[in-house]
N, C-alpha and C positions, 0 to 999 in steps of 0.2 A: 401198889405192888408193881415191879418191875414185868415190862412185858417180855416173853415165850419167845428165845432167841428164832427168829425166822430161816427156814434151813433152806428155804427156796431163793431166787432171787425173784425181784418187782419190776424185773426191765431184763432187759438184753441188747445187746447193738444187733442193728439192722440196718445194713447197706444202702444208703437211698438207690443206689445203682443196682440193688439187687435182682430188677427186671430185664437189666442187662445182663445178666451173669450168666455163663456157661451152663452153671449146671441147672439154673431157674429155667433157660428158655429149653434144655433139653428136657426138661420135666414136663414145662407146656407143651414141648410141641408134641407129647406121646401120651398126656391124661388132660392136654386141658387145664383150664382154673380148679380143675376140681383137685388135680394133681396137687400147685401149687398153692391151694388151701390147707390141703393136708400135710404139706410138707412143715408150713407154718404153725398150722397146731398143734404138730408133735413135737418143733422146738419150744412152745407155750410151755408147753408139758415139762419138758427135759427140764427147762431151764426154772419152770414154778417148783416143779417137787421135789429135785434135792438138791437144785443149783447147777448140777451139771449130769444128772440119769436120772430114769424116770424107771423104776422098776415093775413089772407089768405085773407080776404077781402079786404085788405088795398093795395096789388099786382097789379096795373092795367093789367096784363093776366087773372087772373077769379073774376068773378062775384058770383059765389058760388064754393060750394064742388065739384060738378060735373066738371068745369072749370079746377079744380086743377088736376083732377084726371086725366083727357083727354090731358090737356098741358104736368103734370110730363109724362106720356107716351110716349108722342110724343119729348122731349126733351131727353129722356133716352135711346128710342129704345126699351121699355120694353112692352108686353102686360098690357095690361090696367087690365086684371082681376088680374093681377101678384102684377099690381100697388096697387087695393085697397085691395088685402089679406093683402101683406105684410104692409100696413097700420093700418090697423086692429089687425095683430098681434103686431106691435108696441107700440099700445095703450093697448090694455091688455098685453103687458109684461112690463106694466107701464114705458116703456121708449120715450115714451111721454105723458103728462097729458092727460088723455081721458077727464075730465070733462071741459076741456077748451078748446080740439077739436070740442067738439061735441055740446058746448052753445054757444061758440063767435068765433070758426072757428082761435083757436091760438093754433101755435104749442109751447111748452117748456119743461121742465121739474127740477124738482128738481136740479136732476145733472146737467144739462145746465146753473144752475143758480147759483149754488154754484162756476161755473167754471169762469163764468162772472165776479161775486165779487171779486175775486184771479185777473182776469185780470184787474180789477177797479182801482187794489192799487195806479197806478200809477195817476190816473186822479181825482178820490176821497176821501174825507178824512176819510170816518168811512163806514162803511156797510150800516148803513141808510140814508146813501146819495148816494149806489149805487143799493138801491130797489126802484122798479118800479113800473108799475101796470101789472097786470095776476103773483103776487108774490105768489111763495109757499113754501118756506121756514119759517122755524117756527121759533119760539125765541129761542131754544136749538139751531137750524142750524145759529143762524146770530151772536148766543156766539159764539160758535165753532170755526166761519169765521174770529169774532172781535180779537178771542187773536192770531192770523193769521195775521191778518190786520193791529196792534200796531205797527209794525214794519216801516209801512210808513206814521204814522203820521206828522202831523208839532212841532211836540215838539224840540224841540233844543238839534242837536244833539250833538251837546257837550257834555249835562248832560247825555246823553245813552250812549256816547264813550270816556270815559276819554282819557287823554293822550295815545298815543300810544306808546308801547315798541317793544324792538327788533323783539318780535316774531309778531308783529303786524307791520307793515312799512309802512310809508305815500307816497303810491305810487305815490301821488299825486305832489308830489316835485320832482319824477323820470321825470313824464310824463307833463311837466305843461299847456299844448294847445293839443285840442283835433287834432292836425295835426301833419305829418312830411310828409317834400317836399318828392313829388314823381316824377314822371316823365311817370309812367306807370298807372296810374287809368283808369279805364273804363269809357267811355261814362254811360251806367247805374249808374254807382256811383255819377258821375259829377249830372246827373237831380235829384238824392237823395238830394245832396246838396244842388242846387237849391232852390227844395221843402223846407229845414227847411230853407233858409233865410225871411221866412216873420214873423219869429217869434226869438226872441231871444234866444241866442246860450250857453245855459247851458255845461259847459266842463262834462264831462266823468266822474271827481271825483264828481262832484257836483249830477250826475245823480244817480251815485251808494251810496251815502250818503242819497238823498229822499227815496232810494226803501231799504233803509236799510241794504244793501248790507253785509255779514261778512267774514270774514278771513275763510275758505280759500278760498275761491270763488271770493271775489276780487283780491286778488292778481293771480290767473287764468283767471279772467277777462281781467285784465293788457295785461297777455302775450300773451292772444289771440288778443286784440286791435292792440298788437305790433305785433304779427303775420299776421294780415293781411293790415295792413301799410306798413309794408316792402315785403309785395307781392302787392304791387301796390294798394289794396282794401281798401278805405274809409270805416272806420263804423261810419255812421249816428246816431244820438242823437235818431232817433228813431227804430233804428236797433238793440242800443245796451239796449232801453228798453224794446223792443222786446223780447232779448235773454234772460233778466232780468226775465220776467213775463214768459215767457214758463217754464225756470228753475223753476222755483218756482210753479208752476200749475202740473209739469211732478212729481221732488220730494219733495213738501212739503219743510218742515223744515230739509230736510236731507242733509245739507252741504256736506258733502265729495261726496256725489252721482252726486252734482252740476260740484263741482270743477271736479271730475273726465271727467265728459261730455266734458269739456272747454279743458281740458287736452288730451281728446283721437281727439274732435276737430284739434289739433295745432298739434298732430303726425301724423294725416292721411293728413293734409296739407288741410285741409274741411276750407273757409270762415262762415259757421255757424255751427250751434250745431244738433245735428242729431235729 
């Protein structure tokens, strides 16, 4: 049996530089870690229950605002009056909607939402099949996303990738089954497996042709595949659209920055991208 479309996401990009950030250190330097613990787990939230808001009502722990405020405390270790400043300031440093906090009790925001659509590509075909309802993005923000988004259409990719030349190579003829016998895989790896057999088993070229995948970043894709095959490590159909969609949420349309990642990955002997 096919598994229960997941409406959350399993990741989200997060800034290595995040501790440098404006609105991080203004958080520290007015709650403390406690601050920026909380700030972190209520993107957890947003972004685990329904991909881009978290609606507070809908939570069986609370029944209203005050529910939320008394549980986040008691879950964190954090004083409760700690809880609702830095709440507070969250909402007027508009890094969560306040008009949506405060009429229907949902957390989101712009950027949370922008982030969502980037992580959609894979499951949706156009932006307007991955906006929802409490959306706040405007029509400038879902152009923006859409010529972002063209890249994972269903258009036949043929016509977007002509023949391939030398400096383009069909890795795909290198590599032609997304295995090679191992002997040392992990128990973890093994129930990865598992999990995708209830669903049909797209090869590796086939996954990085949907997500639009380009030179150089595929062909680093490849060596990291193979890099972690020959250290005994399965990468899973949805591991490696995983590392597909962070690359691309982390830099954008910035190929070398991509490739580079996969690349410092496979010298430090890392199974994922950092």
């Amino acid at each position: 049996m096919a598994r229960p479309a997941k409406k959350g996401l399993g990741y989200f990009p997060f800034d290595t530089g995040f501790f440098e950030n404006r609105n991080a250190r203004l958080i520290r330097s007015r709650f403390g870690s406690d601050g920026l613990t909380l700030y972190i787990y209520l993107l957890c939230k947003v972004y685990g229950k329904n991909g881009y808001y978290w609606k507070i009502d809908d939570d069986e722990d609370f029944n209203d605002t005050e529910d939320f405020y008394y549980v986040l405390s008691d879950e964190l270790g954090i004083n409760q009056n700690i809880v609702r400043q830095t709440v507070e300031y969250l909402l007027n440093r508009s890094m969560f909607d306040t008009n949506l906090f405060r009429s229907v009790n949902v957390l989101t925001a712009r950027e949370i939402q922008r982030n969502y659509v980037c992580a959609m590509r894979g499951r949706k075909k156009s932006v307007a099949e991955a906006r929802g309802k409490y959306w706040l993005l405007s029509d400038d923000d879902e152009g923006e996303l859409a010529t972002f988004y063209k890249r994972t259409n269903n258009l036949n990719y043929s016509e977007k990738n002509p023949d391939k030349s030398e400096n383009n190579p069909d890795y795909s003829e290198i590599y032609t089954t997304n295995e090679i016998t191992l002997h040392n895989t992990t128990q973890h790896d093994d129930n990865e497996c598992k999990n995708e057999q209830s669903s049909p088993r797209r090869s590796y070229a086939e996954i990085m042709d949907e997500f639009g995948v380009k030179e150089p970043v595929k062909g680093q894709l490849w060596e990291f595949i193979k890099h972690c095959q020959l250290n005994g490590r399965m990468v899973t159909n949805d591991k490696l659209e995983n590392i597909i969609v962070r690359l691309d949420m982390q830099y954008k349309a910035d190929e070398p920055q991509k490739a580079a990642a996969l690349r410092k990955a496979v010298a430090k002997g890392y199974f994922d991208i950092a």
